[in-house]
C-alpha positions as CSV (number, residue, x, y, z in Angstrom):
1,X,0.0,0.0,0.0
2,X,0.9,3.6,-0.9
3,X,2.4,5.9,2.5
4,X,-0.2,7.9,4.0
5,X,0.3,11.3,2.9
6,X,-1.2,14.6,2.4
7,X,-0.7,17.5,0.2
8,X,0.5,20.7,1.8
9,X,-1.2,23.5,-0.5
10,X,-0.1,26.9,-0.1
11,X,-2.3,29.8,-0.9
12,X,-2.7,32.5,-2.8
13,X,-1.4,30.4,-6.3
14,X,-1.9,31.2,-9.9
15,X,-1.0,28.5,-12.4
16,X,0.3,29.6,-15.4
17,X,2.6,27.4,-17.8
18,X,1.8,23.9,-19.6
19,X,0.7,20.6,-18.7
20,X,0.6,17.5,-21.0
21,X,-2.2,14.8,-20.7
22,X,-1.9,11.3,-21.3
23,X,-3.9,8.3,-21.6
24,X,-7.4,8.0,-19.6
25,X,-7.5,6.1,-17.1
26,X,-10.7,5.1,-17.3
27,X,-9.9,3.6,-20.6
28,X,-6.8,2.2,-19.8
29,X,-7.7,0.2,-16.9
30,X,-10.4,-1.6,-19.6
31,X,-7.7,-1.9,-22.2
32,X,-5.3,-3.8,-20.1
33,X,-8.7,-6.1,-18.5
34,X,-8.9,-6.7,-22.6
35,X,-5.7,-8.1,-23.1
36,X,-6.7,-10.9,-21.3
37,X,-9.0,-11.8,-24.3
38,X,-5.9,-12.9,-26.4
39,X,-3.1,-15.2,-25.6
40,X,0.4,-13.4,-26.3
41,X,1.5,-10.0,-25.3
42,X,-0.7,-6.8,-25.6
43,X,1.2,-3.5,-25.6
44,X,-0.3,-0.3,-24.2
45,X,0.9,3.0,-25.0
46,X,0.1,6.6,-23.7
47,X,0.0,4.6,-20.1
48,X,-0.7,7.2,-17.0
49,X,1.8,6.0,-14.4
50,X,-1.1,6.2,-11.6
51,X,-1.8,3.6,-9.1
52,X,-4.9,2.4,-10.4
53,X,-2.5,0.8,-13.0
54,X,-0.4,-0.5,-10.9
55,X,-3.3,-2.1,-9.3
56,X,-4.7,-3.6,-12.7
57,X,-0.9,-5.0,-13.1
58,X,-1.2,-6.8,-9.7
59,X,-4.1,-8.3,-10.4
60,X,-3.5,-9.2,-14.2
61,X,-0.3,-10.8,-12.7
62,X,-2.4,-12.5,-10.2
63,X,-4.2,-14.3,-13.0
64,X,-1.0,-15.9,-14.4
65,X,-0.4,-13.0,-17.0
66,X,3.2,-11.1,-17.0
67,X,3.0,-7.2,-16.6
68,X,5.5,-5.2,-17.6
69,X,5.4,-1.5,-16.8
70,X,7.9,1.1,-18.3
71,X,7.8,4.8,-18.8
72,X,4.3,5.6,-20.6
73,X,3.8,1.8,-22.1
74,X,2.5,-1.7,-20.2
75,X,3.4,-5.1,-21.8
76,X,0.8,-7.6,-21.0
77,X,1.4,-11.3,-21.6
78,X,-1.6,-13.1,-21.9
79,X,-0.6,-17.2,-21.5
80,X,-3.3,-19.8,-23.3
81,X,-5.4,-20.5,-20.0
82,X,-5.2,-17.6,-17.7
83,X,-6.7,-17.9,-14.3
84,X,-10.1,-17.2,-13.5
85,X,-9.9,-15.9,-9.8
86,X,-9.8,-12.5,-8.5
87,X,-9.4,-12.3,-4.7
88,X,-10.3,-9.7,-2.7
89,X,-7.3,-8.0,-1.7
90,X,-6.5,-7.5,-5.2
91,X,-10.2,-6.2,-6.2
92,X,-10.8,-4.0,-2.8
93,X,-8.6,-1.1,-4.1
94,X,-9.5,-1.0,-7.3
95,X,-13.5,-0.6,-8.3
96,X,-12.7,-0.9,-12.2
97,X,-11.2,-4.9,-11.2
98,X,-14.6,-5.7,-12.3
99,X,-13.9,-5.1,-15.5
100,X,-11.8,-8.6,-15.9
101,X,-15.6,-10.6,-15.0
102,X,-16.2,-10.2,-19.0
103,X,-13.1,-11.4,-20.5
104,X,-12.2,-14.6,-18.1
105,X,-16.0,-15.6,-18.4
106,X,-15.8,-15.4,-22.4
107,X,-12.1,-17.4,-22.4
108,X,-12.3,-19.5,-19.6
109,X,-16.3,-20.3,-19.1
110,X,-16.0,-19.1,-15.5
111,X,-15.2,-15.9,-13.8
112,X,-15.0,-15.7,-9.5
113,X,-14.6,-12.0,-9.1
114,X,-14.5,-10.9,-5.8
115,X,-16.9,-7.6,-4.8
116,X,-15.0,-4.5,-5.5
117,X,-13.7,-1.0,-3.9
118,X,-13.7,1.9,-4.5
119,X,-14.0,5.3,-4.3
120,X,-16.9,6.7,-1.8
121,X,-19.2,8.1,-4.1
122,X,-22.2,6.0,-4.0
123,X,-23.5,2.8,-5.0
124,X,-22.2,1.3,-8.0
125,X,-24.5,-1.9,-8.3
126,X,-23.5,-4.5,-10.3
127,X,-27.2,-5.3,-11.4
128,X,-26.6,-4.4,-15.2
129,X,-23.2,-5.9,-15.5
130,X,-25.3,-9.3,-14.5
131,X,-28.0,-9.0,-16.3
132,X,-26.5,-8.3,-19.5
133,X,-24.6,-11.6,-18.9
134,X,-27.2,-13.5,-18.1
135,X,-28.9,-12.5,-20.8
136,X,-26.0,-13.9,-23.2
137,X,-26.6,-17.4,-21.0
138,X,-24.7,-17.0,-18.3
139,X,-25.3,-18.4,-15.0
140,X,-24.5,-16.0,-12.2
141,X,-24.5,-16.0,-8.1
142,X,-23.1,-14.4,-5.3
143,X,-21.1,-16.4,-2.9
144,X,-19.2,-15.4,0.8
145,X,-18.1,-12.3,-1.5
146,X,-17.4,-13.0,-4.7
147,X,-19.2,-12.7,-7.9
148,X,-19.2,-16.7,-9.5
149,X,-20.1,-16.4,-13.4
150,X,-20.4,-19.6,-15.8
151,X,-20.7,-20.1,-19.4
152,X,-19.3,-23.5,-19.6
153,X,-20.9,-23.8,-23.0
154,X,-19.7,-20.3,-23.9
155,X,-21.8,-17.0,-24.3
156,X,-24.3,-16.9,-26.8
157,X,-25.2,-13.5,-28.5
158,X,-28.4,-11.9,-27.4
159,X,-30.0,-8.1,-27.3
160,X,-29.2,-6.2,-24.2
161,X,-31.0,-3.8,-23.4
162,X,-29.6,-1.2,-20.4
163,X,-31.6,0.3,-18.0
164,X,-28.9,2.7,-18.2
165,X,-26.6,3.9,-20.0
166,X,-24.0,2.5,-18.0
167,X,-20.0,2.4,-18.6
168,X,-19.0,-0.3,-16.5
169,X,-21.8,-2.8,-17.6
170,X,-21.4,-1.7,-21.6
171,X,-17.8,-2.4,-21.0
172,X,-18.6,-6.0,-19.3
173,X,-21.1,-7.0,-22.3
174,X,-19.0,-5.4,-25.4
175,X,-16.1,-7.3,-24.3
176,X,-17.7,-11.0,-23.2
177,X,-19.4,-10.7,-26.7
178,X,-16.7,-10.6,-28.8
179,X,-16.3,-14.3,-28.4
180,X,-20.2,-15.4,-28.0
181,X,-21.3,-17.2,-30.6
182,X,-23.5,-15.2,-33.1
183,X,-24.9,-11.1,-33.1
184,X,-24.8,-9.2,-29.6
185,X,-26.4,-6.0,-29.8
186,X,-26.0,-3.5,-26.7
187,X,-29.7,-0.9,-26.7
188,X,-28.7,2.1,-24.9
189,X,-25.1,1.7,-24.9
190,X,-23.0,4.5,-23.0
191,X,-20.9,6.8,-25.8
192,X,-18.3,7.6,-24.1
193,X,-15.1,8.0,-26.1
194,X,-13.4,5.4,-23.6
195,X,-16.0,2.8,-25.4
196,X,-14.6,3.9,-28.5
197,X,-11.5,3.5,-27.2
198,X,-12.2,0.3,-25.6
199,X,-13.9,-0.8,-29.6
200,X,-11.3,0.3,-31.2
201,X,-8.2,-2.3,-29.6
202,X,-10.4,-5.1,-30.0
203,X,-11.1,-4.3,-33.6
204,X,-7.6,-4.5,-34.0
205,X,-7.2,-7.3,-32.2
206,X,-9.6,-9.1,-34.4
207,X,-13.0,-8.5,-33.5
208,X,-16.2,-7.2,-35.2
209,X,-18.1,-4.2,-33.8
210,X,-20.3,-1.3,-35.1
211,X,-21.9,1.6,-33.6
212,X,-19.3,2.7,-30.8
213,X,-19.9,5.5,-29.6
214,X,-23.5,5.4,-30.0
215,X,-26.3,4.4,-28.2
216,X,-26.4,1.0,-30.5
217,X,-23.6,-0.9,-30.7
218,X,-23.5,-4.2,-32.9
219,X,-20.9,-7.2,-32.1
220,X,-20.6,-9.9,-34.6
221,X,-18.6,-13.0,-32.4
222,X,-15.7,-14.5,-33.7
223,X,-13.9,-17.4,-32.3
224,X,-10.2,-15.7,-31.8
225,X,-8.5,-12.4,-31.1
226,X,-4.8,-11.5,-31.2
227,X,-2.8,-9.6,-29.4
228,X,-2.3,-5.5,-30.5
229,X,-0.4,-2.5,-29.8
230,X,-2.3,0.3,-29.3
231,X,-2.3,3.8,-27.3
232,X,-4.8,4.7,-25.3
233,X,-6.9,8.1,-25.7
234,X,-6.0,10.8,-24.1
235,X,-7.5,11.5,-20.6
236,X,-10.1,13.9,-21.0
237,X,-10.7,14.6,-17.6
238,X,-7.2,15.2,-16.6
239,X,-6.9,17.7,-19.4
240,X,-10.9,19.2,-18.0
241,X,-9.1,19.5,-14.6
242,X,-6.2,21.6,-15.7
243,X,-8.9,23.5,-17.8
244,X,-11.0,24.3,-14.4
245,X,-7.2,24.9,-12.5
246,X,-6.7,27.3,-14.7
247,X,-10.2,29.3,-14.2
248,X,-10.2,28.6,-10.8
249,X,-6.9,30.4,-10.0
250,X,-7.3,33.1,-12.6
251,X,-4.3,31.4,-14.3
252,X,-3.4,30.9,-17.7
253,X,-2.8,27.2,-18.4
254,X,-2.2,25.1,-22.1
255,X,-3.1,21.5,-22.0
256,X,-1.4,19.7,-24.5
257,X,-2.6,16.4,-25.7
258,X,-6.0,17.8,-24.6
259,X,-8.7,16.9,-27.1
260,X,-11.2,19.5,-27.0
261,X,-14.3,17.5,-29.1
262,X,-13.7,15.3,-25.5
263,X,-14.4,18.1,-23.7
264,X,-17.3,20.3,-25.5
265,X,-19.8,20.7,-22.6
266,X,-17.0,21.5,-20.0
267,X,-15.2,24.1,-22.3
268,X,-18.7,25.8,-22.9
269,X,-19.0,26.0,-18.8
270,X,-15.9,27.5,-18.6
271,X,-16.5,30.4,-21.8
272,X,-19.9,30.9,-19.9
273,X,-17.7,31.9,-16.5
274,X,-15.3,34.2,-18.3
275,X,-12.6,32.3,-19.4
276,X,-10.7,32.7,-22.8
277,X,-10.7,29.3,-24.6
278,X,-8.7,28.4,-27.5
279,X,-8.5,25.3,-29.3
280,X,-4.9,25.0,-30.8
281,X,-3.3,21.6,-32.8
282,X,-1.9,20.3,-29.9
283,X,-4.3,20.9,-27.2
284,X,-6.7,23.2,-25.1
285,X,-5.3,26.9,-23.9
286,X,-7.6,28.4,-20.8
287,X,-7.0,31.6,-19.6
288,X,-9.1,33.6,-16.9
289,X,-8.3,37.3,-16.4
290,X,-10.5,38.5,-13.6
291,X,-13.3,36.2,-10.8
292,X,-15.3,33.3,-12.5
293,X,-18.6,33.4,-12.9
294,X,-20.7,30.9,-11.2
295,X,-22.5,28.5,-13.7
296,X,-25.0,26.0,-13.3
297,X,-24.3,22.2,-13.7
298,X,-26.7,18.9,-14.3
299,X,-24.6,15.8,-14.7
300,X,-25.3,13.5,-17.3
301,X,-24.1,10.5,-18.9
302,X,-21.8,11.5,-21.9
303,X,-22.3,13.5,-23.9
304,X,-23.7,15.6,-20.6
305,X,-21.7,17.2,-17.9
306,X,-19.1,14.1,-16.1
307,X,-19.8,13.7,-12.7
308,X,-16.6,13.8,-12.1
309,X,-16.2,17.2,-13.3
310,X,-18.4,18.2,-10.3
311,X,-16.0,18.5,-7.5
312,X,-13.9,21.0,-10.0
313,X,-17.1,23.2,-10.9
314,X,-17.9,23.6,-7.5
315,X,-14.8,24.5,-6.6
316,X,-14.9,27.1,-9.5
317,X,-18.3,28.2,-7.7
318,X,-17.1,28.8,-4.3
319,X,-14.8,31.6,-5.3
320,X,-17.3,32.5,-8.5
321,X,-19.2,35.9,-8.6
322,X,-22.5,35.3,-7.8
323,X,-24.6,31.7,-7.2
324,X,-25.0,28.5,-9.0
325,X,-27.0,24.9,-8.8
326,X,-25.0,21.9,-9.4
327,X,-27.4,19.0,-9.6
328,X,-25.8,15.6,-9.5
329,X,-27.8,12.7,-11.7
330,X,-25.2,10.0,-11.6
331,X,-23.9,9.2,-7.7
332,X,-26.2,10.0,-4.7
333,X,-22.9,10.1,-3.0
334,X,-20.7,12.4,-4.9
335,X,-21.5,15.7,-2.7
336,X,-19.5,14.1,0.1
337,X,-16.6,15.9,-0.2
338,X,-19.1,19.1,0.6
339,X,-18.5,19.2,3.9
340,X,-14.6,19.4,3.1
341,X,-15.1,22.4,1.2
342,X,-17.2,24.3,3.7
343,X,-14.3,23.8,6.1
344,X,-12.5,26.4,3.7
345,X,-15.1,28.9,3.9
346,X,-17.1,27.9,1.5
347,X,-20.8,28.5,1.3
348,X,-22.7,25.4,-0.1
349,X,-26.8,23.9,0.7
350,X,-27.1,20.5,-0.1
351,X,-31.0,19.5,-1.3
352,X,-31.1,15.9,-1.9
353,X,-29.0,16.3,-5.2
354,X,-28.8,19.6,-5.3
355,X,-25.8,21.9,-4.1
356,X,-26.5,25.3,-4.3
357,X,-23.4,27.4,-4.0
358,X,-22.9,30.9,-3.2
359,X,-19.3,32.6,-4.4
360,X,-17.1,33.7,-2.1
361,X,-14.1,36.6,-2.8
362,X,-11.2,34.5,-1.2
363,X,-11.9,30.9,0.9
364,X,-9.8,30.0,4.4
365,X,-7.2,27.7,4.7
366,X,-7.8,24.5,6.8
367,X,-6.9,20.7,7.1
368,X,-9.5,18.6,4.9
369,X,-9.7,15.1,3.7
370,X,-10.2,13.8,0.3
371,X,-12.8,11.1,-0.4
372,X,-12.2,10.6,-3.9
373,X,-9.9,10.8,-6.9
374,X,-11.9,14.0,-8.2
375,X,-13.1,15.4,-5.0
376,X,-9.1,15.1,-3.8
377,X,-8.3,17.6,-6.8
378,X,-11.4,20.0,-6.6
379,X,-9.9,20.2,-2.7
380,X,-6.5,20.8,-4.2
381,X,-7.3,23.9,-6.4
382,X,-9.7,25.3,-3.6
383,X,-6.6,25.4,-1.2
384,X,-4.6,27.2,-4.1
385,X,-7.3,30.2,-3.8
386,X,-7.4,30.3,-0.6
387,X,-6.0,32.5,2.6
388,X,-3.1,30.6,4.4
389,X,-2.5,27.4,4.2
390,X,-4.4,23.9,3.2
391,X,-3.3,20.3,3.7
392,X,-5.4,18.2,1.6
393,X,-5.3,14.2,3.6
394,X,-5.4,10.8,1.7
395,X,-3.1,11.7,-1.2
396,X,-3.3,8.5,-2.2
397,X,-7.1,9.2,-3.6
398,X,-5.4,11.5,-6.5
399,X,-2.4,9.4,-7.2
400,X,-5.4,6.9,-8.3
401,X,-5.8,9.3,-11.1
402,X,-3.6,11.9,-11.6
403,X,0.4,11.0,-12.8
404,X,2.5,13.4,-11.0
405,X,-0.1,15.7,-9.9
406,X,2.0,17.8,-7.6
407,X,4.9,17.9,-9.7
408,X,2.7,18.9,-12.3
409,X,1.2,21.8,-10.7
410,X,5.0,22.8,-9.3
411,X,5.5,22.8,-13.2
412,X,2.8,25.7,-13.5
413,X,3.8,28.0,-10.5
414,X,2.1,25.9,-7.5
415,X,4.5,25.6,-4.1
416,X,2.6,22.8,-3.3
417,X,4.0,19.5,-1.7
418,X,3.9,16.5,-0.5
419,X,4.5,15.4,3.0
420,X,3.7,12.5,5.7
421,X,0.2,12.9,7.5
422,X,0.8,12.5,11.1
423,X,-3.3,12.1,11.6
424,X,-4.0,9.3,9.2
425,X,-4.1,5.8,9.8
426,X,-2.8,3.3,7.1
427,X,-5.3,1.8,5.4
């Protein structure tokens, strides 16, 4: 396990300078689970050296693969039968270990995944993932905490239709289908461009699929994959992050790598609070000259607003002029780190899923705690606004997913560092 740390964050910051994104990791997680449906060695480039990924390696290595990490790539080598067990000290840290119940059920005929982790942001049930199996003729039950799948017979194509359009369950059913016999079709598949990510390795590994990146999306099984190369797309809620950084401390930051048709609804949200946005070859330039504006925020599966944007736009809204809603439509949970930001002066209502949020000239220093990867960063850029000095707790949240994320902010200006936390408790 990672040290307990926190990050010590000075106020009064303005980040100014560049930043370069890499891959997403919520599409290279996937990738590397994908790898597991070809024997032979899978390479992964654009790789964000984050511990989720390290995670993934551990547990890919757990099931008899070899992982090899080095700077920006992973190797994965694949052998003929790989295991088909994922404990639960591998699969508690890492909520996105789920991901491997589609691939091992497809090659092996039988997946035990143990119950996953996490962040705390809500529930994540695992009802769609299931029934979207099942569906395909898969038997399923729950034993003493894990997840037991069989398709001795193998998977069979079917329609599956979604209750919603969720990631984590199109992901599970787009990749056990690839090998089912016959025509899978996925009804209100998610369309985010980690799907098409996610569609676009296992075409090149072999398989046949149409729609990505719609709400339709068409799998025609075949009865081998190989192994690929391929680099993953770039993260666009890194580069999202930076982009609200840069508003949020009146800064003036270029996000190369940063694909802006990734990123329309949060680029509007940020025009619409002042800033100056300009789409250049390489990437995304932000620049905000005077106080945001507060804007109002539903979230939405893509092509909506990310949930996990919403920690960053109510950051942006607690030193904004005027007041703002932020309506969260994706996890009950996600205003949890709230209460972390009124510690800093800010003034937020929760209403069910509601924040309203008044803007404040200038929040307070104080010691808070991140609950999550996003919530941990949106905590972060608060501190960098605000009077005196903020420790941000449980580091270990945003090295989940952010490479380098203090180094990176040094890089733009920030005297922000890293340092032990003498009131946690290893975890």
């Amino acid at each position: 396990m990672p040290p307990v740390e926190r990050i010590r964050v000075p106020g009064g910051a303005r980040l100014d300078g560049e930043v370069r994104v890499t891959g997403a990791k919520n599409s290279v997680l996937k990738l590397m689970a994908a790898a597991l449906l070809a024997e032979g060695t899978t390479v992964l480039d654009e790789v964000p050296d984050i511990l989720d990924v390290r995670y993934m390696a551990d547990l890919l290595d757990h099931l008899g693969c070899k992982t090899e990490r080095m700077p920006g790539s992973v190797r994965v080598t694949v052998p003929a039968v790989p295991g088909n067990e994922a404990e639960y000290e591998l699969v508690r840290r890492l909520r996105a270990s789920i991901c491997v119940l589609g691939p091992l059920l497809t090659r092996t005929g039988e997946a035990r995944v143990a119950l996953p982790g996490g962040d705390a942001i809500g529930s994540r049930g695992l009802d769609l993932h299931i029934a979207g199996l099942e569906r395909m003729g898969a038997t399923i039950e729950s034993e003493h905490g894990f997840l037991i799948a069989r398709a001795r017979g193998g998977l069979t194509g079917a329609t599956v239709v979604l209750d919603f359009p969720s990631v984590g369950a199109t992901e599970t059913v787009l990749m056990a289908s690839v090998l089912a016999e016959g025509r899978t079709v996925i009804d209100n598949a998610a369309r985010e461009p980690e799907i098409v990510d996610i569609a676009d390795m296992l075409q090149q590994m072999g398989a046949k699929i149409g729609g990505a990146g719609t709400s339709t999306i068409e799998v025609e099984g075949v009865s081998a994959l190989a192994p690929t190369r391929h680099a993953t797309v770039p993260d666009r809620i890194v580069a999202s992050t930076f982009a609200f950084g840069a508003a949020i401390t009146r800064g003036d930051v270029h996000i190369r790598g940063a694909r802006a048709e990734h990123m329309d609804l949060p680029l509007e949200k940020l025009t619409a609070a002042g800033a100056d946005v300009t789409v250049e070859d390489d990437g995304v330039r932000v620049r905000m000259d005077g106080r945001p504006h507060a804007v109002d925020v539903v979230t939405l599966p893509y092509p909506g607003f990310a949930t996990d944007l919403q920690p960053l736009v109510i950051a942006l809204n607690a030193v904004g002029e005027g007041s703002a809603m932020i309506t969260e439509n994706v996890f009950e949970a996600r205003f949890m780190f709230v209460n972390e930001m009124i510690r800093l002066g800010a003034d937020i209502h929760i209403d069910g899923h509601h924040a309203a949020v008044r803007g404040r000239e200038r929040l307070s220093g104080a010691p808070v705690q991140a609950t999550d990867i996003r919530a941990g960063a949106g905590l972060v850029f608060a501190g960098l606004v605000a009077d005196g000095e903020t420790t941000v707790g449980g580091a270990h949240h945003i090295d989940r997913g952010y490479p380098a994320f203090v180094e990176q902010l040094r890089g733009l200006g920030a005297d922000v560092g890293r340092e032990p936390d003498p009131y946690a408790y290893p975890s």
